[in-house]
Structures are given as structure tokens and as C-alpha cells.
C-alpha positions in Angstrom: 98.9 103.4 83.5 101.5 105.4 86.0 99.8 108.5 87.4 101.5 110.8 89.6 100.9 114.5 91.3 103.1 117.3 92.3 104.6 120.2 93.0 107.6 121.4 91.5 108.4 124.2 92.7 110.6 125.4 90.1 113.6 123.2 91.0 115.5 122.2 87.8 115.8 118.3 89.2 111.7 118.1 89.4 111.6 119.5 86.6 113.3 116.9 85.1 112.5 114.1 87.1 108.2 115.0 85.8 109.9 114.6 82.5 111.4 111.4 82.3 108.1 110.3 84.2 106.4 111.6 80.9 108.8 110.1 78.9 109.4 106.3 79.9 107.8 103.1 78.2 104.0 102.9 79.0 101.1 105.5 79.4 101.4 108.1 81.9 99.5 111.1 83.6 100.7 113.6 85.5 98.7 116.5 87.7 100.5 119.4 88.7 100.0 123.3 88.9 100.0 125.1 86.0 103.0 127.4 86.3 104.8 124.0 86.0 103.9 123.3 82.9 105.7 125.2 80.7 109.2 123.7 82.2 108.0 120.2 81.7 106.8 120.6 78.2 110.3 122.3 77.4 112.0 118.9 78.7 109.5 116.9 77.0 109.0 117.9 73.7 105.9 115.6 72.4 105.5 113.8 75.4 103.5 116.3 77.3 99.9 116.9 76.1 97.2 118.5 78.3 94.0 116.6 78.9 92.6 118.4 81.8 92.6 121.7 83.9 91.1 122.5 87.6 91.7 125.4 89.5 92.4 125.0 93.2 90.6 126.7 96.3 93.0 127.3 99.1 90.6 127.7 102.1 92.7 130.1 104.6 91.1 133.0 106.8 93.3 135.4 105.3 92.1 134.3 101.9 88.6 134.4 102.9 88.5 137.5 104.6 90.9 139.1 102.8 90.8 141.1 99.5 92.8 138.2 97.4 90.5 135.3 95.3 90.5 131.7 97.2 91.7 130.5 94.3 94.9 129.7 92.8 96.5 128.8 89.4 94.6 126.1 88.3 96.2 121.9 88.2 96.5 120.8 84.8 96.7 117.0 83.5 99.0 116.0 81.4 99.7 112.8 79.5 102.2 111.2 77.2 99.4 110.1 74.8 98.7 112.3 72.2 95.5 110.8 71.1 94.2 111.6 74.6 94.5 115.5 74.5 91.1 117.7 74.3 
């Protein structure tokens, strides 16, 4: 199994390159933020499922102390195995 995490951040080649990752021989997982997602999944129609979701605490004093939540869009895992999927 190939399992891989990043962070896309909206570039088109990332984009792509998470979906050939999805999309080669063998099974595969990928973790990324969820904003991601829906780029991916266009790309990889069938080959990206979600099996998990998280959110993420970012711990920074202006965070804390500040009137904005700690946490951020959550990490979703996807994986090219249909059967796996919630």
C-alpha cells in the first residue's frame, strides 16, 4: 500500500500529481486538507473515495488568544479502493 500526505495548495500540477497517485496500479491512501478534495476527486473520477476525516488544531498565540477557533478545515483520507469507503 502507497500512502502519502499533503498540501496542495491549489496549484493545478498537485492537483494532478494527488491524482495519478490515486490512480496508478496498486492500493493507495492519501491525507490532505479538505478544501483539496474536491479538485482531486474532479481529476479522479472513481478513484477517490473518502475513508476518514480529522480536523486540525493549529496551536498559535494569535489563535489562542484571539477571537478565531484553533481549528482548521479538517484532513480527509482518501483511497482508491471503493470497498474501503465509510
Amino acid at each position: 500500500m502507497r500512502v502519502a500526505a499533503g498540501r496542495q495548495s491549489g496549484r493545478a500540477a498537485s492537483a494532478e500529481a494527488a491524482a495519478a497517485f490515486l490512480q496508478a496500479p496498486g492500493d493507495a491512501v492519501l491525507v490532505l486538507p479538505r478544501p483539496d478534495v474536491p479538485a482531486i476527486a474532479a481529476l479522479a473520477p472513481g478513484a477517490a473515495h473518502e475513508i476518514g476525516v480529522g480536523t486540525r488544531l493549529v496551536v498559535r498565540l494569535d489563535r489562542l488568544f484571539g477571537d478565531r477557533s484553533p481549528f482548521e478545515d479538517g484532513l480527509v483520507a482518501l483511497t482508491n479502493r471503493p470497498h474501503a469507503t465509510q
